[in-house]
C-alpha positions in Angstrom: -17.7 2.4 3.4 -19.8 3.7 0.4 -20.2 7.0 2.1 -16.6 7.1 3.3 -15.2 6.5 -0.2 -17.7 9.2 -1.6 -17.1 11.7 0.7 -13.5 11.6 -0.6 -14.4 12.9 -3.8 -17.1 15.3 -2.7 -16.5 18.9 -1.1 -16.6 19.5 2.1 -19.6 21.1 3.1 -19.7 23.8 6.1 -16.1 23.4 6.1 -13.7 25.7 8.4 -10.7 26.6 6.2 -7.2 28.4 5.7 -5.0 29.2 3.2 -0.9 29.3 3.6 1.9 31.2 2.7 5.5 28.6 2.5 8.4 29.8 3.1 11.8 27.9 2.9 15.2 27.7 4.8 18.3 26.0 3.7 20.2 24.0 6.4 24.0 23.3 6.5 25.0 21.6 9.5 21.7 22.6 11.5 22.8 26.0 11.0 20.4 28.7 8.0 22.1 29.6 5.1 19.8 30.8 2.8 15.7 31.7 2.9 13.4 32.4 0.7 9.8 33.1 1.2 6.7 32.8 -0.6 8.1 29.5 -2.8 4.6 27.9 -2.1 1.4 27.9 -1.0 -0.6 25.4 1.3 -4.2 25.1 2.6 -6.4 22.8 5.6 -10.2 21.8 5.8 -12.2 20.7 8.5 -16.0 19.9 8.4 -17.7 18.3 10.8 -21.4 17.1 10.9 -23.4 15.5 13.4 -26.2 13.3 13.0 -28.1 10.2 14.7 -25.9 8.1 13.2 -22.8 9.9 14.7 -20.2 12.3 13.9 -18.8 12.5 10.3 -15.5 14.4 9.9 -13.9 15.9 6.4 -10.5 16.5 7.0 -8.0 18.1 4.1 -4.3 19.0 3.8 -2.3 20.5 0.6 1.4 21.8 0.2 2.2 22.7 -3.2 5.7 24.9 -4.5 5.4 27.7 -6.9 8.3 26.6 -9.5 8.6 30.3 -10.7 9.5 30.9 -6.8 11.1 27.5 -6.4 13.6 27.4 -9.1 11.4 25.4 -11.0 10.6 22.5 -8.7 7.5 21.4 -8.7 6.3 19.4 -5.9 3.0 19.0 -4.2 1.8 17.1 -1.1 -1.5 16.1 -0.4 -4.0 14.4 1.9 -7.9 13.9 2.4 -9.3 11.7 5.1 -13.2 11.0 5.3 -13.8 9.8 9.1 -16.8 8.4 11.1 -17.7 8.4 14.7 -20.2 6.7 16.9 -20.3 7.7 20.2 -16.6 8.1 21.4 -15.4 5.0 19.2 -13.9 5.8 15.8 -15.7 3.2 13.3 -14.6 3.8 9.6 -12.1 6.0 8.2 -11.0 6.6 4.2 -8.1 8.5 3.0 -6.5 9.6 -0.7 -3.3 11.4 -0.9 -0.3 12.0 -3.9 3.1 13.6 -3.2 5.6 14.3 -5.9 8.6 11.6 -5.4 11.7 13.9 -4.8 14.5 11.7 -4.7 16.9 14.6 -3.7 18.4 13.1 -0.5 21.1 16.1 0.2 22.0 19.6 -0.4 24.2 18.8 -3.8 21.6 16.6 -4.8 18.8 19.3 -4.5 21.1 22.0 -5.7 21.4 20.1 -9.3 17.3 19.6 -9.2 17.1 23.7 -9.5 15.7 24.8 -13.2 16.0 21.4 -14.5 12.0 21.3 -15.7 12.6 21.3 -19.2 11.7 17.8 -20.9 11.8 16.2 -17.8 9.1 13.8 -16.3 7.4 14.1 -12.8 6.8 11.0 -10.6 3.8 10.7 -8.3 2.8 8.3 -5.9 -0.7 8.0 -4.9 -2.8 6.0 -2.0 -5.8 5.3 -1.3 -6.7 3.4 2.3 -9.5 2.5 4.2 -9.6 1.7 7.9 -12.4 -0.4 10.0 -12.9 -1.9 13.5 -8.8 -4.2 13.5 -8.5 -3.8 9.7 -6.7 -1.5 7.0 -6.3 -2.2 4.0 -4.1 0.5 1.1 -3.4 0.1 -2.3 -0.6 2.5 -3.9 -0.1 3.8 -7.5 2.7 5.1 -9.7 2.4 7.6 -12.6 4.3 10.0 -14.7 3.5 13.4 -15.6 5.6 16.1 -17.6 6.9 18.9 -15.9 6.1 22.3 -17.5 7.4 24.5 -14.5 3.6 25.3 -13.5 1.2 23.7 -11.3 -0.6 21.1 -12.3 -3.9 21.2 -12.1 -5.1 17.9 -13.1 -3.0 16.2 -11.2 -5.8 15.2 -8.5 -7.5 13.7 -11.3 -4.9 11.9 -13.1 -4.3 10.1 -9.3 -7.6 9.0 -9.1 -7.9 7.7 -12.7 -4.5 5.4 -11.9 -6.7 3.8 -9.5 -10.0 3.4 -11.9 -8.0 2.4 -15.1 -6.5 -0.7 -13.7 -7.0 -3.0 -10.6 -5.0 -1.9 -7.1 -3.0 -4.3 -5.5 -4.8 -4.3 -2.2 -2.4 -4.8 1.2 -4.4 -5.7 3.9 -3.2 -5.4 8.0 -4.9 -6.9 10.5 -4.4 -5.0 14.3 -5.5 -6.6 17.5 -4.7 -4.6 21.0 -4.0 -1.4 20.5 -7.9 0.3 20.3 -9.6 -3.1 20.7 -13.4 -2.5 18.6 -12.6 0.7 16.9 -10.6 1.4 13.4 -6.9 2.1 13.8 -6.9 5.9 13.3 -5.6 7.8 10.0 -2.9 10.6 10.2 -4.9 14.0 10.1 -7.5 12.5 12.4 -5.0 11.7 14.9 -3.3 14.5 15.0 -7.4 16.5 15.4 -7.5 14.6 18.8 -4.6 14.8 19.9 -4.8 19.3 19.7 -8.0 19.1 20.5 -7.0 17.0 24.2 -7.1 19.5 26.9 -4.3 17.4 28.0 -0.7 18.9 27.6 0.9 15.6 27.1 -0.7 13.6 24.4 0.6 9.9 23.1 -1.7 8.3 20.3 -1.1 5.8 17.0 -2.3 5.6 13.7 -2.3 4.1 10.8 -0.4 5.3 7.2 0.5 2.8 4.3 -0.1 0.0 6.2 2.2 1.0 8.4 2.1 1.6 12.2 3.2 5.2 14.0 3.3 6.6 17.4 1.9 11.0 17.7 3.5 12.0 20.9 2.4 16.0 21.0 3.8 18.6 24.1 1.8 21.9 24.3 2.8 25.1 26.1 1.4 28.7 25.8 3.7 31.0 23.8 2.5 34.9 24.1 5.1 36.1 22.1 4.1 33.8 19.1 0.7 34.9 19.5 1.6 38.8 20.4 3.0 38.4 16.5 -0.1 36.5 15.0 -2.1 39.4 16.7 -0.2 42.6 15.3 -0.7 40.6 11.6 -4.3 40.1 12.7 -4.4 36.0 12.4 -5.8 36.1 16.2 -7.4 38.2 18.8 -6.3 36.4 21.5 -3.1 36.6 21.7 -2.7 34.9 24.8 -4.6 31.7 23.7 -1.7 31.1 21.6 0.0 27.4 22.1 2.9 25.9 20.6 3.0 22.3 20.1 6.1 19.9 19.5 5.3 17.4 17.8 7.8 13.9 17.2 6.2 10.9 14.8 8.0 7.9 15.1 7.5 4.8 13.0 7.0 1.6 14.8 8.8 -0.9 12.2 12.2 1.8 12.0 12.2 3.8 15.0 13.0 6.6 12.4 11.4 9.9 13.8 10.5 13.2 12.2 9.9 16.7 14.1 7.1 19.3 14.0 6.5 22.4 15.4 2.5 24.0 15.4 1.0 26.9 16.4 -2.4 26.3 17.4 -5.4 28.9 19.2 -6.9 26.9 22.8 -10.0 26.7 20.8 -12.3 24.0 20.3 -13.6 26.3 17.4 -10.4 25.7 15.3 -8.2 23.6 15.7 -6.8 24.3 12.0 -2.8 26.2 12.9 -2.0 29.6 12.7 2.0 28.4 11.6 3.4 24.9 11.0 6.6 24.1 10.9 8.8 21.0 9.4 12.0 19.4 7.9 11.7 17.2 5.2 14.7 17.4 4.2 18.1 17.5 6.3 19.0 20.5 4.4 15.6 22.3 4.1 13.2 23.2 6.3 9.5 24.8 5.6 7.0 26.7 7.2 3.4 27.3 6.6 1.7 30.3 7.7 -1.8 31.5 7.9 -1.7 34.6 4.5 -5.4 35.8 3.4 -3.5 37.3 0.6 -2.2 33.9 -1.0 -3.8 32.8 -3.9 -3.9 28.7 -3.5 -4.1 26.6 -6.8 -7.4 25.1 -7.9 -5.5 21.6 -7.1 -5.5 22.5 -3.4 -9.3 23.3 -3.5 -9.3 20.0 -5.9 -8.8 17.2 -3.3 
């Protein structure tokens, strides 16, 4: 666990990598009404290293808005797992994340959250989890920041302290029959198998906030996608290029979000050329691969 919980903190070494460009699209009634691009940036890790041991995997995720492109909301979203392997069996896995609470639920309710940054306050949630052979355990933490308009850059560390300054509450899940002598599997890790699969079909489970969730992924080759990523040169093999569906449904709810990847048939890099999501019912982002975008030192922070 030691080196689990260290590695969390610790770069990534030998680490494949790529940077984001978000764009935005607001929704009324399923249909586009507005778009907007470059009102963020977003980047993903992946080192892997291999030893007698086993196989230790880095895996990283950020999303953060650029208030001067977002009408001043600032929001970030981010995620580090730390994962071991022996043999085929996952054994231990560590994860730390914070996402800006947005409590705008509707289009009204996000349309009076534009420009508002002036003495107003921030609130983040953090976790940190840890996962072993029919056992998680998370702890979760609240904090305030003020809102200048501008990305915060010490917001990683600020996360972190929350958890050092006073003691977690500790929840604690015990899982018996779904991978019977392996930890239940974190969110990014998950979601590395399941592209990585050569099947087309993949179903899988992990583990997020002590609470359990169902992957199911569909993959299908899409040359026109990739013809595109190939005239912006993002790939050279244009008719590698798969799309995958993605649905994640919660097992206590049933409630179910929607994602769309694009992904090379490469066991090199299985980081996506495009993602695609709606967080919101009235806004939907995308990620795409941009060498020109400029990420935050937060992103390279976590």
């Amino acid at each position: 666990m030691d080196r689990l919980v260290e590695g969390l903190a610790a770069p990534a070494a030998g680490k494949i990598s790529r940077t984001y460009r978000a764009d935005a699209v607001i929704v009324l009634l399923s249909l586009p009404i507005y778009r907007r691009v470059d009102v963020g940036s977003g980047s993903a890790a992946l080192a892997e290293t291999a030893s007698a041991d086993g196989r230790y995997y880095s895996l990283r995720f950020t999303g953060a808005s650029r208030p001067e492109r977002a009408g001043g909301l600032d929001r970030v979203g981010a995620i580090r797992e730390a994962v071991m392997e022996r043999g085929a069996a996952l054994t231990e896995a560590a994860y730390f994340g914070v996402l800006t609470s947005s409590p705008e639920e509707t289009l009204e309710e996000g349309r009076r959250s534009l420009g508002k940054t002036a003495n107003k306050w921030n609130e983040y949630t953090a976790i940190n989890g840890y996962s072993r052979s029919g056992f998680t355990r998370s702890a979760l933490a609240h904090f305030r920041l003020p809102s200048s308009g501008e990305p915060n850059l010490h917001l990683i560390a600020e996360a972190r302290s929350n958890f050092q300054t006073s003691p977690p509450v500790w929840r604690e899940n015990q899982w018996r029959g779904e991978v019977e002598g392996q930890a239940p599997p974190t969110f990014l890790y998950a979601l590395l198998r399941a592209i990585r699969s050569p099947r087309r079909v993949t179903e899988s489970w992990y583990v997020y906030s002590e609470r359990s969730y169902r992957l199911h992924l569909e993959k299908a080759p899409d040359r026109q996608q990739g013809q595109r990523f190939a005239e912006r040169g993002l790939t050279s093999r244009p008719d590698r290029v798969l799309e995958v569906r993605g649905r994640i449904r919660e097992d206590r709810n049933g409630r179910q979000t929607n994602f769309r990847l694009w992904i090379e048939d490469s066991a090199e890099n299985a980081l996506p050329l495009r993602i695609e999501f709606q967080p919101r019912s009235y806004l939907r982002l995308s990620f795409e691969v941009d060498s020109q975008v400029s990420t935050t030192s937060l992103e390279e922070d976590l």
